[in-house]
TORTIFI-775352 format. One record per atom (N, C-alpha, C): x, y, z; residue in one letter. Coordinates in steps of 0.001 Angstrom, whole numbers, plus 500000, padded with zeros to 6 digits. Layout:
// TORTIFI-775352
XYZa;...
***
This chain:
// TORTIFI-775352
048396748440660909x;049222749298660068x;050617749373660648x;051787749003659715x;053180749385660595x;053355750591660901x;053929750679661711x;054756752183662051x;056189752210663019x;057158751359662090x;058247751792661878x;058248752807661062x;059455753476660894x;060173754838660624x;061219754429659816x;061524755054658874x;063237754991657953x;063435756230657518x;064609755924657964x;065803757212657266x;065167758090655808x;064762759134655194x;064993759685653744x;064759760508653512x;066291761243653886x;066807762255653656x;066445762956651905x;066455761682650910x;065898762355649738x;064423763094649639x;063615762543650623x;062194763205650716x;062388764455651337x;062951765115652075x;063287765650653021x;064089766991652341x;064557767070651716x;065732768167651187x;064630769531651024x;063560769278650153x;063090770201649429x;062392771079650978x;061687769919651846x;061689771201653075x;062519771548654161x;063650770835654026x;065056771586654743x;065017772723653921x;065264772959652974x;066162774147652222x;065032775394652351x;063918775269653207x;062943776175652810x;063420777288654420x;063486778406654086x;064114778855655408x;063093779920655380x;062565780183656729x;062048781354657135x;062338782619656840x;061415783450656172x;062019784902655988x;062278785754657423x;062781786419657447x;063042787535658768x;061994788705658193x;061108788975658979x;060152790079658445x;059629790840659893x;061231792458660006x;061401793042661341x;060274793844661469x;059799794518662720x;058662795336662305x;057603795308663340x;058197794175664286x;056699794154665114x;056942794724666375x;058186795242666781x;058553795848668173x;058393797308667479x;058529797645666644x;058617799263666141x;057149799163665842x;056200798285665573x;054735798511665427x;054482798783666803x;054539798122667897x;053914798188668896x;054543799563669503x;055487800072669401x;056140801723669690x;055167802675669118x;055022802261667870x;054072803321666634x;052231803391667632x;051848802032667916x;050375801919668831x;050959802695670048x;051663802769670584x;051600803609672298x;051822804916671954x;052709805291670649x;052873806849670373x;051542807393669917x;050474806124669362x;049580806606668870x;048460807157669913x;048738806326671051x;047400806454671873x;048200807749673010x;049097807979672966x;049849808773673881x;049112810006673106x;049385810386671549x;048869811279671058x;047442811547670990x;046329810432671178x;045281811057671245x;044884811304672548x;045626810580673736x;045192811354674834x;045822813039674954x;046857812853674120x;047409814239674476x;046552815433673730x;046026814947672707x;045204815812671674x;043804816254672544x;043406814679673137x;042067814970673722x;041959815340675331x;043094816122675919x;042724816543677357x;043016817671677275x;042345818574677656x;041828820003678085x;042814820337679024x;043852821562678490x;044708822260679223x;044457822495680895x;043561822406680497x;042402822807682206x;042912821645682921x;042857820325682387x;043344818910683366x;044199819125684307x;045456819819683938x;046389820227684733x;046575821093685593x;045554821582685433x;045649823304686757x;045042822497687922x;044784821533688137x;044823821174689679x;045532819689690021x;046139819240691244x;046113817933691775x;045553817063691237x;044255817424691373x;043394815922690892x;043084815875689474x;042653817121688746x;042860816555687251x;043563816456686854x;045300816609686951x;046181816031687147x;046340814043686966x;045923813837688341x;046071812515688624x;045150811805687641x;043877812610687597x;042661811357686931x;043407811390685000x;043806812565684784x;044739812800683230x;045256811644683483x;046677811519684344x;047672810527683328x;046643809149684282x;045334808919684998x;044381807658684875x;044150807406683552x;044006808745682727x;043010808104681747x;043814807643680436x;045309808108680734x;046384807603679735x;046802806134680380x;046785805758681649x;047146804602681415x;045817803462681362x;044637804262681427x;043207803470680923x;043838802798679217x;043697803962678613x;044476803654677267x;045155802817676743x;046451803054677723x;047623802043677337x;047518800694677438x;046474800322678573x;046082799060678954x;045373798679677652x;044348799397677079x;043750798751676289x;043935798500675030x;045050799424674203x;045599799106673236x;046934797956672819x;047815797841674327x;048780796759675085x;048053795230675317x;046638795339675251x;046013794146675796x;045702793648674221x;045170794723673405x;045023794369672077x;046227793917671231x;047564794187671363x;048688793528670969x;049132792624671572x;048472791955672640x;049199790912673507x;047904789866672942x;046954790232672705x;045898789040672103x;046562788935670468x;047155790020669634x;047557789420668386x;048574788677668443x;049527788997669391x;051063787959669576x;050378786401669588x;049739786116670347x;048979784868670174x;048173784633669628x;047628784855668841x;046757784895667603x;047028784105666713x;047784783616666848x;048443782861665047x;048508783071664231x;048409784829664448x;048833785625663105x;050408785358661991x;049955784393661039x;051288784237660399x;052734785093659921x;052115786523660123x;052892787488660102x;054049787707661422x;053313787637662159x;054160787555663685x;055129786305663768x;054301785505663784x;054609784250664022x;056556784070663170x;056555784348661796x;057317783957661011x;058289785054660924x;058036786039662295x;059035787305662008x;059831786905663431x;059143786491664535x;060328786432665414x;060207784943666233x;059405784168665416x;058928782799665955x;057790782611667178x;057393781878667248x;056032781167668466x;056506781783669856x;058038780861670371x;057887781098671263x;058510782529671822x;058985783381671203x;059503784521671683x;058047785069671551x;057166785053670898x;056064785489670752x;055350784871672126x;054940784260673044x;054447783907673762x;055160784631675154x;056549784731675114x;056894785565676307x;057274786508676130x;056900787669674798x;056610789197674578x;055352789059675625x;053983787610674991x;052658787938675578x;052609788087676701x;053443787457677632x;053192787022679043x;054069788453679419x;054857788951679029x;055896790404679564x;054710791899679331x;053739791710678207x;052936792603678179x;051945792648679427x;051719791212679738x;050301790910680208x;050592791619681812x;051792791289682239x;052272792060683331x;051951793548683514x;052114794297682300x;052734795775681937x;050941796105681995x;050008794879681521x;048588795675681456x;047632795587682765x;048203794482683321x;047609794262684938x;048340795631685665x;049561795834685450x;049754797162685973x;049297798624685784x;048907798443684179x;048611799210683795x;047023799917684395x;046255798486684108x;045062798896684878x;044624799222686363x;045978798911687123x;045600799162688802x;046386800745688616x;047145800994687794x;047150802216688130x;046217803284687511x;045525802541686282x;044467803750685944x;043134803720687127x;042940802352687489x;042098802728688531x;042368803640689855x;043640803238690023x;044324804123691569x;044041805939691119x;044899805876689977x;044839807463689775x;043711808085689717x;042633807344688932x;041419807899689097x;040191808175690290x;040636806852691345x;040167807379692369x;040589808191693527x;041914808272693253x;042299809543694149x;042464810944693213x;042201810585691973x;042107812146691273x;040664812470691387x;039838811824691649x;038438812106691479x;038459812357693238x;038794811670693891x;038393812350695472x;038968813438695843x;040226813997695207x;040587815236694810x;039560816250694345x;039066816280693360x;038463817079692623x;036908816884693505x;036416816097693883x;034997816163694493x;035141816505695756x;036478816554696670x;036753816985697681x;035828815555699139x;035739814237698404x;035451813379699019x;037124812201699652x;036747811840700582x;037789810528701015x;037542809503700120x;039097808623700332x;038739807629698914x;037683806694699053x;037239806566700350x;036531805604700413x;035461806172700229x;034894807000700245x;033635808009699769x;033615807682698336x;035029808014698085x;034593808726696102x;033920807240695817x;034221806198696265x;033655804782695180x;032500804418694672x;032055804814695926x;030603804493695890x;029672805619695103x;030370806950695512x;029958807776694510x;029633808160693632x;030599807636692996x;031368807129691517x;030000806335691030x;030308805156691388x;029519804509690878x;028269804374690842x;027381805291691822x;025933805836691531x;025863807073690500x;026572807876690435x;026963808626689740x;026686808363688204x;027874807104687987x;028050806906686738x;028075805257686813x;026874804891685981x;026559803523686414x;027286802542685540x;028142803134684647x;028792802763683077x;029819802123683988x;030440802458684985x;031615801707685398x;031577800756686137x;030562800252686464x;030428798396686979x;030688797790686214x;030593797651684913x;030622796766684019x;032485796739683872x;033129798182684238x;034456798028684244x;035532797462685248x;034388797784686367x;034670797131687823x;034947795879687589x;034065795343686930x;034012793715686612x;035294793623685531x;035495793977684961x;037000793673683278x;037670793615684862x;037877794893685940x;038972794964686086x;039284793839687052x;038570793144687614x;038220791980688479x;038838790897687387x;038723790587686316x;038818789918685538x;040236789592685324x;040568791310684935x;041798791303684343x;043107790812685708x;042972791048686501x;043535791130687934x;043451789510688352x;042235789051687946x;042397787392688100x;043355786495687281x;043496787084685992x;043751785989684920x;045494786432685299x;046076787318685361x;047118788221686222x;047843787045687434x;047201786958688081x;047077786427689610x;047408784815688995x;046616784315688086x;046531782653687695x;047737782313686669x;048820783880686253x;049539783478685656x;050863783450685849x;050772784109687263x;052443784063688360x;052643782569688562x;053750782222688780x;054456781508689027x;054122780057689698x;053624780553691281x;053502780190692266x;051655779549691488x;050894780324690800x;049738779480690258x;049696778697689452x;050800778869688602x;050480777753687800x;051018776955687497x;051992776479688878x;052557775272689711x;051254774347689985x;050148775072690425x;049047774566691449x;047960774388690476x;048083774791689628x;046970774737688465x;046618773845687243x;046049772964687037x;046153772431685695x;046220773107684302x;046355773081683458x;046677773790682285x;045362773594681766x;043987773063682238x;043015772732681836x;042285774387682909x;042503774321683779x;042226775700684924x;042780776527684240x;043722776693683688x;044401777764684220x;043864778619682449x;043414777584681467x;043202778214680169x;041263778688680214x;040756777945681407x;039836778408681577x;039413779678682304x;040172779870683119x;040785781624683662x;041033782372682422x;041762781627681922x;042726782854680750x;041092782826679994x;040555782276679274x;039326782995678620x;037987783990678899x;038057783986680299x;037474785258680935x;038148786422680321x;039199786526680076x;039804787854679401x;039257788704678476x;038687787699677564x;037738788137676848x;036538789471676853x;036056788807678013x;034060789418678139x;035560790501679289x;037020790708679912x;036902791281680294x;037595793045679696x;037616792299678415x;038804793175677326x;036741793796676421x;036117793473676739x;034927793774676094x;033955794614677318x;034133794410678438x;033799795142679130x;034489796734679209x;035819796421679062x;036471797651679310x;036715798645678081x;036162798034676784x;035652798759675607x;034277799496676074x;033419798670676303x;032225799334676156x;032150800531677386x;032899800170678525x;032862801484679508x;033670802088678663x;034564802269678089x;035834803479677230x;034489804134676562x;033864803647675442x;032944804550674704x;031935804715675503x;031524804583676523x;030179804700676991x;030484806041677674x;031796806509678423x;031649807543679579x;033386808219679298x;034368807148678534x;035462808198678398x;035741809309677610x;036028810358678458x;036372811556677698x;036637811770676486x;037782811124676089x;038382811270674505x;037502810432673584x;036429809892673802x;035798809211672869x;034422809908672776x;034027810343673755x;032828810833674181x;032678811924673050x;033471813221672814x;033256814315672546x;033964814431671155x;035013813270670834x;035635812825669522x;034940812314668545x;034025812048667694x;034015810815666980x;035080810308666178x;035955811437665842x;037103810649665096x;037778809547666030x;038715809832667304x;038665809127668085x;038051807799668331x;036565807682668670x;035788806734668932x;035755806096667657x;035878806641666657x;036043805730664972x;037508804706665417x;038816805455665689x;039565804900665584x;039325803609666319x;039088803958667707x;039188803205669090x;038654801683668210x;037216801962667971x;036072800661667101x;037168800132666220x;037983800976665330x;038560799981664351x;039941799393665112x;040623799520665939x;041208798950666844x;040810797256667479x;039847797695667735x;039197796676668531x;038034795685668024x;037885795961666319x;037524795050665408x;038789794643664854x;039492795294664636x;040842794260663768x;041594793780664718x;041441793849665866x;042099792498666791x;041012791743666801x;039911791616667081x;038798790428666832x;038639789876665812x;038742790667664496x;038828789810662821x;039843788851662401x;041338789472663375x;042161788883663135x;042104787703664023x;041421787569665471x;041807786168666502x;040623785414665637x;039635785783665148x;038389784886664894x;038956783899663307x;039794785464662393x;040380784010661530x;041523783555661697x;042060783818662189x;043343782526662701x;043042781641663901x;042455782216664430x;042226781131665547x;040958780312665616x;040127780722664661x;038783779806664503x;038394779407663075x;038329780668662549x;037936780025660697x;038385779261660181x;040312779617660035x;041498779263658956x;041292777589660136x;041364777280661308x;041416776256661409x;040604774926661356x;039086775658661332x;038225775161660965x;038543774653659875x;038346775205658786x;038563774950657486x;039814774004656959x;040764774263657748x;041886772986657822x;041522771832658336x;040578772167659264x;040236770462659808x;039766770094659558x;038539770541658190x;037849769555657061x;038505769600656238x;039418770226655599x;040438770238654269x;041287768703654672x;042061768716655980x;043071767168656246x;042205766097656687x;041442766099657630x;040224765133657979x;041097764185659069x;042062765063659407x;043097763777659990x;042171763316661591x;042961761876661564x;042466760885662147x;043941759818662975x;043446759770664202x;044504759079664995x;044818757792664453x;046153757052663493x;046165755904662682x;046557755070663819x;047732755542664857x;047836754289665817x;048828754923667061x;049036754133668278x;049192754534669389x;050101753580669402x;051560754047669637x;052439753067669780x;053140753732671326x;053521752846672498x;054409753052673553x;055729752889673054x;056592754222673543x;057770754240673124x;059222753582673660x;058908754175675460x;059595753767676649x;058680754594677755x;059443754288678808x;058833754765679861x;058237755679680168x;057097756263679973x;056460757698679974x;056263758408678546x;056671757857677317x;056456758327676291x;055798757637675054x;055223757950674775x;054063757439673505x;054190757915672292x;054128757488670953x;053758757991669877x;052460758283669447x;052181758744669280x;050708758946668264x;050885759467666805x;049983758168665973x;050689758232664225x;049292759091663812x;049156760522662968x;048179760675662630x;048485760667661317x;046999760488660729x;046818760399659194x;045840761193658491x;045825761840657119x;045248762909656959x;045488762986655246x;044781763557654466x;044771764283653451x;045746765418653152x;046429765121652424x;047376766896652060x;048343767349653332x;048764766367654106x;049635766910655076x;050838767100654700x;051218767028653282x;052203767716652738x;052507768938652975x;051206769502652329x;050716770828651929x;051475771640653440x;051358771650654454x;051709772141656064x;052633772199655797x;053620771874654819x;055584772468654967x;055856772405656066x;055501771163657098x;055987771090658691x;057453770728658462x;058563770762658971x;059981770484659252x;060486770000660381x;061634769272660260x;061846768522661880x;062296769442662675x;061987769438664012x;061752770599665117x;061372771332665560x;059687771746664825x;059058772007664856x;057622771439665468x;056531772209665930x;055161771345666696x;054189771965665962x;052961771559666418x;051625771568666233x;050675771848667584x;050023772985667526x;049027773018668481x;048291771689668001x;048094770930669112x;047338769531669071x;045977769021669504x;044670769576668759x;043750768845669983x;043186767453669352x;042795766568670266x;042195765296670040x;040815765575669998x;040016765172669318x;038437765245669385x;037878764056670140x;038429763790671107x;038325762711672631x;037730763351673778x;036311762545674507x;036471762781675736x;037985763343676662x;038070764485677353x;038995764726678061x;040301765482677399x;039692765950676030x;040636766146675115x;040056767559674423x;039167767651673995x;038334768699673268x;038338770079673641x;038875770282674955x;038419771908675603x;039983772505675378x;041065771764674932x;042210772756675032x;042895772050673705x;043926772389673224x;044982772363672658x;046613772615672884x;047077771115673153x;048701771561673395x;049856771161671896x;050439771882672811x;051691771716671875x;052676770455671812x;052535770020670483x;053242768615670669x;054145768861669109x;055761768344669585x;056377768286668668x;056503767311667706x;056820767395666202x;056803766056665491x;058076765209665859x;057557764091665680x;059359763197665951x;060262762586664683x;059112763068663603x;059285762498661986x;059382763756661250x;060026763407660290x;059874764446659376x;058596764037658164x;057143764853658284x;056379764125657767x;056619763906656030x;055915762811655829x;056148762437654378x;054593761573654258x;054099761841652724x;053018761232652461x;051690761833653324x;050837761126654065x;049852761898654429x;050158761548655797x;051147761540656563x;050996760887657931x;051997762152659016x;051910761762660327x;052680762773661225x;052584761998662129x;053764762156662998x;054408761544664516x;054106762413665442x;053791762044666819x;054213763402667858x;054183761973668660x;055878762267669091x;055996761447670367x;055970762182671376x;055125761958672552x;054618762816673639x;055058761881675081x;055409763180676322x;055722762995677471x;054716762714678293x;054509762144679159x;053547762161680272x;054146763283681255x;053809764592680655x;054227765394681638x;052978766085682177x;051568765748682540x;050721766251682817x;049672765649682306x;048600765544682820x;047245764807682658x;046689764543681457x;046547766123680512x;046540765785678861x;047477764882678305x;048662765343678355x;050147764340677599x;049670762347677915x;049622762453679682x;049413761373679818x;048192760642679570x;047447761418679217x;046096760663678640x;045742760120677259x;047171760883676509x;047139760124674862x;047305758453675030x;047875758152675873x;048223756292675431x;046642755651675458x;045342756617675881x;044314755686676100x;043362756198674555x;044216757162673399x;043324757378672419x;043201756320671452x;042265756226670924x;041681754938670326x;041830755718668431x;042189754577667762x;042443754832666318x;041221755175665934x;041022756459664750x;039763756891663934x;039813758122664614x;039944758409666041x;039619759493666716x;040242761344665642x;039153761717665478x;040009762528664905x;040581763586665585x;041279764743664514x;042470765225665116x;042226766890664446x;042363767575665477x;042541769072664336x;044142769667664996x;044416770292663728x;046370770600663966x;046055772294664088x;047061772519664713x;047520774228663820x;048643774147664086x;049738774813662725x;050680775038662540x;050983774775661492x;052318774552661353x;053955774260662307x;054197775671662441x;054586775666663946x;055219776552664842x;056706776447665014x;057651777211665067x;058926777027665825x;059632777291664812x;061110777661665497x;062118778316664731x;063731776707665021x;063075775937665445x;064044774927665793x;064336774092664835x;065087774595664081x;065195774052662468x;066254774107662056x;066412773354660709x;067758772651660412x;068619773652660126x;068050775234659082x;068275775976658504x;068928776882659475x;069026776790660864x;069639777462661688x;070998777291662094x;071191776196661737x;072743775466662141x;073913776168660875x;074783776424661386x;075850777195660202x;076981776529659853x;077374775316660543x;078272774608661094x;077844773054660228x;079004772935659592x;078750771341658779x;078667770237659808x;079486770227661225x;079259769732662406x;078158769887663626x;077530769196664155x;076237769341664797x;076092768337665927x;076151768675666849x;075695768382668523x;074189768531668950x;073410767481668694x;071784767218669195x;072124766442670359x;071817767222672052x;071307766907673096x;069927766913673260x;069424765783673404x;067895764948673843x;067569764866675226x;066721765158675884x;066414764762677295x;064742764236677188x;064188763736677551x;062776763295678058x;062260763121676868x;061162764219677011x;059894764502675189x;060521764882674593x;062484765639674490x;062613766412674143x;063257765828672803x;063356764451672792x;064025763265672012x;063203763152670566x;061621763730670855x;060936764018669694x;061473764651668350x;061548766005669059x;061862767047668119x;063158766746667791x;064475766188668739x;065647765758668036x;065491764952667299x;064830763943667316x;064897762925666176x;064703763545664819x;063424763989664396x;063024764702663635x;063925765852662833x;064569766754663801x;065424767505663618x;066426766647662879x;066802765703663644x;068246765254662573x;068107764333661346x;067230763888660918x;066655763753660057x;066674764804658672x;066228766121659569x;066327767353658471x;068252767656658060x;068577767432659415x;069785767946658883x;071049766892658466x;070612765567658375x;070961763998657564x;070839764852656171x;069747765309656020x;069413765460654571x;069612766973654290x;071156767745654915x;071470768737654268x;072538768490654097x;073104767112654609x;074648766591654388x;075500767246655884x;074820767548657150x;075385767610658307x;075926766234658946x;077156766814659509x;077432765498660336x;076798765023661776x;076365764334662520x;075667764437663691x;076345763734665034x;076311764285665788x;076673763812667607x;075545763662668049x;074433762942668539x;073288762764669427x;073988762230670794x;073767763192671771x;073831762686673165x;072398762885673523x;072148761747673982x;070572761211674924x;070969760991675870x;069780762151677226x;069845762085678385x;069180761549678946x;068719760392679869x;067430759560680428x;067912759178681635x;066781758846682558x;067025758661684122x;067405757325683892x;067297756267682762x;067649754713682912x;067200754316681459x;067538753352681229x;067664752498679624x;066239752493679343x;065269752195680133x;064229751859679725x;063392753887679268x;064101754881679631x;063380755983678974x;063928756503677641x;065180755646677479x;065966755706675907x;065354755603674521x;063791756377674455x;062895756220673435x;063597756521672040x;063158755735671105x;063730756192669955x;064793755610669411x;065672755256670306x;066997754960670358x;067095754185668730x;066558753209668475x;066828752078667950x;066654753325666185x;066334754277665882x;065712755276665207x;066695755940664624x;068120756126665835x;069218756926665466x;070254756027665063x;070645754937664868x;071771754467664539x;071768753465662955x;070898754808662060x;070457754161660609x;071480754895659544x;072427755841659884x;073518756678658611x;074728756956659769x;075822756451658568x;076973756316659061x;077902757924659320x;076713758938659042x;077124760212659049x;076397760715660763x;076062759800661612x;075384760037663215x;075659759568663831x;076354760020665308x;076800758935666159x;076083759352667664x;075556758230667860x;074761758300668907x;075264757798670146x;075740758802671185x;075727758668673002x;074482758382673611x;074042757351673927x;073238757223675006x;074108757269676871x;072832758337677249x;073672758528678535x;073123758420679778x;072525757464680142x;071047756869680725x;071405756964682506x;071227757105683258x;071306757356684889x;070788758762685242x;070897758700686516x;070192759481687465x;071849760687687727x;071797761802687858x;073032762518688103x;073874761785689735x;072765761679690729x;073082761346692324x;073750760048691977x;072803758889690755x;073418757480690560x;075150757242690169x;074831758288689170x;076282758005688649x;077282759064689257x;077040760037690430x;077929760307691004x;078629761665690467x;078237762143689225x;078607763396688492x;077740764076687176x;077849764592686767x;076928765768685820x;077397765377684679x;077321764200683828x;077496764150682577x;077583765456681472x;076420766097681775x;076358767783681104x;077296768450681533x;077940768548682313x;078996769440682696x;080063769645681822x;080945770699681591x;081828771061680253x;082846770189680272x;083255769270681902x;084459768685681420x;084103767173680963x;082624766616681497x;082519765168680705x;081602765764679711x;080952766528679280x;080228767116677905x;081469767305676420x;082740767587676918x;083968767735676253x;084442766493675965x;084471765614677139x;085095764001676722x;084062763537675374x;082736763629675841x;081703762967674755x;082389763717673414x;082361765334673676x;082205765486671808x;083641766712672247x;085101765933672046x;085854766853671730x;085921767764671013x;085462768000669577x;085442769015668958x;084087769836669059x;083323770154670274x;082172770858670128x;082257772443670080x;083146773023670215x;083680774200670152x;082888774469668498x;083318773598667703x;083111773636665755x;081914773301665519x;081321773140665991x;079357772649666191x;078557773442666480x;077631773557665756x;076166774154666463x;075757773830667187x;075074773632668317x;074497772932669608x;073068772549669486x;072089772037669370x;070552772204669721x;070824771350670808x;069349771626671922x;069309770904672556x;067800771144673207x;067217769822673999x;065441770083673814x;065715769018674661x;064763770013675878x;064606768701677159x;064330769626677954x;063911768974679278x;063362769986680347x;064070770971680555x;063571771733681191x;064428773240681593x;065495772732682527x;065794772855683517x;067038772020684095x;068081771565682940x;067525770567682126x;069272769974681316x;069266771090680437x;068141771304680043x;068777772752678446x;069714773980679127x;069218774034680271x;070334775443681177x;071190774633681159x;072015773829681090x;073401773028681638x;073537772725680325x;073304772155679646x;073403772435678310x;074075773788677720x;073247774497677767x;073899776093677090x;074985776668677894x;075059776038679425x;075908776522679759x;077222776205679744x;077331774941679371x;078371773772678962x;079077774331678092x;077969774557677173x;078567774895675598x;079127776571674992x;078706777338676389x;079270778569676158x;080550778266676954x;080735777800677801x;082217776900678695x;083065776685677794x;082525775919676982x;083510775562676359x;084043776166674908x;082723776961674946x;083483778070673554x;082720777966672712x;081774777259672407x;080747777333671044x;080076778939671680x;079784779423670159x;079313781204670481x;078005781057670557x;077571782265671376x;076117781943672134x;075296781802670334x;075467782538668820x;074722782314667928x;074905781189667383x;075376779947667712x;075391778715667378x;074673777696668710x;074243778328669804x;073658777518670639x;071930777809670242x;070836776289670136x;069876776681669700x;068868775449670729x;068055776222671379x;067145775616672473x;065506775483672393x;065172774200673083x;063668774579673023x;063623773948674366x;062903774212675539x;062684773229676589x;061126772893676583x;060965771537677218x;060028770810677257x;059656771076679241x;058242771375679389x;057974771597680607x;057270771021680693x;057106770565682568x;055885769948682893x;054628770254683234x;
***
């Protein structure tokens, strides 16, 4: 089957012009959930809490018991693939709200545990190291919380910095799903022995419907709706083409992949139904703007999955979710347009300019590569006399200076000041990138980024 690529911009118009609604609402929702749970702890603790030290301390334990668990329940819908979220402030701002919560609930829970065991060795008039054990013969409901909180404190730990340098993304998603049995543990101790649920049933009504409509909602977006898409397209790997050095295409083919309104600059959660492939799903951007029943994702060897596509074999099938991302044509305001490419990141530019060929933008492509031979694509961009393509191929140490830098970033595209900017490539060039381009005067709402990591 061929798989060359051509220019057509006439196929293309009807999903350029389709622009994302803005639908505000989800930072003032999540204000409305903490005022809510603030109020039923405040409704449900006994004036009495406060007349000593320790009921005192174990009180605001059992408010930040709370907060953890209603904070953990909005940090599982941000990732959810709830289309509502998704299309109000995009994927990835949605992914590092998740990761800024996930912080706020690992904290959250060492301090409901702290407070409670020094408000309880308070009130029993035991040392802390006494109250634990106490505790927990006492009241046998909280092992099972012992364990969430073990849980929660791990997946915490596997998502700093320094771990998941050291971690495969195959580890590190197998950590992250313990969260689960440990967000279900720390339900069933809440109704089994906490106060405000115990002696409430209104309360304990609410709490249950809380914690079914975050499960109704991850089970159909994240399991049904995609199920059902992946027998609706049936897609299937059509062919494996090497691009340049470290980068691959993979052509898939499918039923109704119209229907997905995918756009250039945009991705797809991606899994292969391959040995070595099946237990996760990454994110891979298109490099085409799809047309007919087919889709591109030219992919990096930036990690063991990425680099393991050049060995998938045609037929293999394929399940998608999406299109994700706000990196789209409809963002540019500027009849002039500056696409910087680095690595994988040459995907989504291609694609991208494609969309915006076919809104009647003019185009600058500067491509960044360590040497000629990682110049993927290349031959892709020099098909409309409305694109002019910089290839800018060396090593920074080789050639002795920072091509990205504002004063040779200025030689390439004198008028970039009048341009929108995108730019998509590892973290390193996209920071020098944006920083170039605020240097030189384009306004930070015309600079538009996605970086590609390893």
């Amino acid at each position: 089957m061929a798989t060359t690529t051509t220019w057509a911009p006439e196929l293309t118009r009807a999903a350029a012009s389709r622009r994302p609604r803005w639908r505000p609402g989800a930072l003032p929702a999540l204000g409305l959930v903490v005022a809510g749970v603030v109020a039923l702890w405040w409704t449900g603790t006994p004036p009495a809490a406060g007349a000593t030290p320790g009921g005192m301390l174990a009180s605001f334990g059992e408010l930040a018991g709370l907060l953890a668990s209603a904070l953990v329940c909005a940090q599982l819908l941000l990732v959810g693939r709830v289309p509502w979220f998704e299309r109000a402030v995009g994927f990835d701002r949605l992914v590092a709200w998740h990761r800024s919560l996930g912080t706020s609930v690992v904290l959250l829970v060492l301090t409901h545990v702290a407070l409670m065991i020094v408000g309880g060795s308070l009130l029993d008039g035991l040392t802390l190291w006494s109250e634990v054990p106490d505790v927990l013969a006492r009241q046998p409901y909280l092992w099972p919380a012992l364990v969430g909180t073990v849980l929660f404190v791990g997946v915490g730990l596997s998502s700093a910095r320094l771990a998941r340098e050291r971690l495969s993304y195959e580890a590190w998603f197998a950590v992250h799903l313990t969260v689960y049995v440990g967000v279900y543990l720390a339900f069933a101790h809440q109704l089994a022995g906490g106060s405000h649920f115990v002696d409430s049933p209104a309360a304990r009504v609410l709490w249950i419907l809380l914690y079914a409509g975050t499960a109704a909602a991850l089970l159909t977006w994240r399991v049904v709706l995609p199920l059902l898409e992946h027998r609706r397209l049936a897609l299937r790997v059509s062919a494996v083409v090497p691009e340049a050095h470290g980068l691959t295409s993979v052509w898939v083919e499918g039923r109704g992949v119209a229907t997905l309104g995918a756009r250039g600059g945009q991705f797809f959660l991606v899994r292969f139904l391959a040995r070595g492939h099946r237990a996760t799903a990454h994110p891979y951007s298109l490099s085409v703007v799809p047309r007919g029943d087919r889709l591109r994702f030219t992919v990096g060897a930036l990690g063991d999955h990425s680099s393991a596509v050049t060995h998938l074999r045609p037929g293999t099938r394929v399940q998608v979710e999406g299109p994700f991302g706000r990196f789209t044509a409809d963002r540019a305001a500027n009849p002039a347009v500056l696409l910087v490419a680095g690595g994988a990141g040459v995907g989504p530019v291609r694609a991208l300019a494609e969309d915006l060929l076919a809104r009647g933008h003019e185009l600058v492509v500067v491509h960044r590569a360590h040497d000629e031979n990682g110049l993927a694509l290349r031959d892709e961009f020099t098909r409309s006399p409305r694109l002019r393509y910089v290839p800018v191929p060396g090593r920074r140490a080789q050639l002795g200076y920072d091509p990205l830098d504002p004063a040779h970033l200025r030689a390439l595209v004198p008028d970039i000041a009048s341009r929108d900017v995108f730019t998509c490539g590892p973290p390193a060039m996209t920071q020098a990138v944006v920083r170039s381009a605020r240097a030189l005067g384009v306004p930070r709402a015309a600079i538009h980024h996605e970086e590609i990591e390893s």
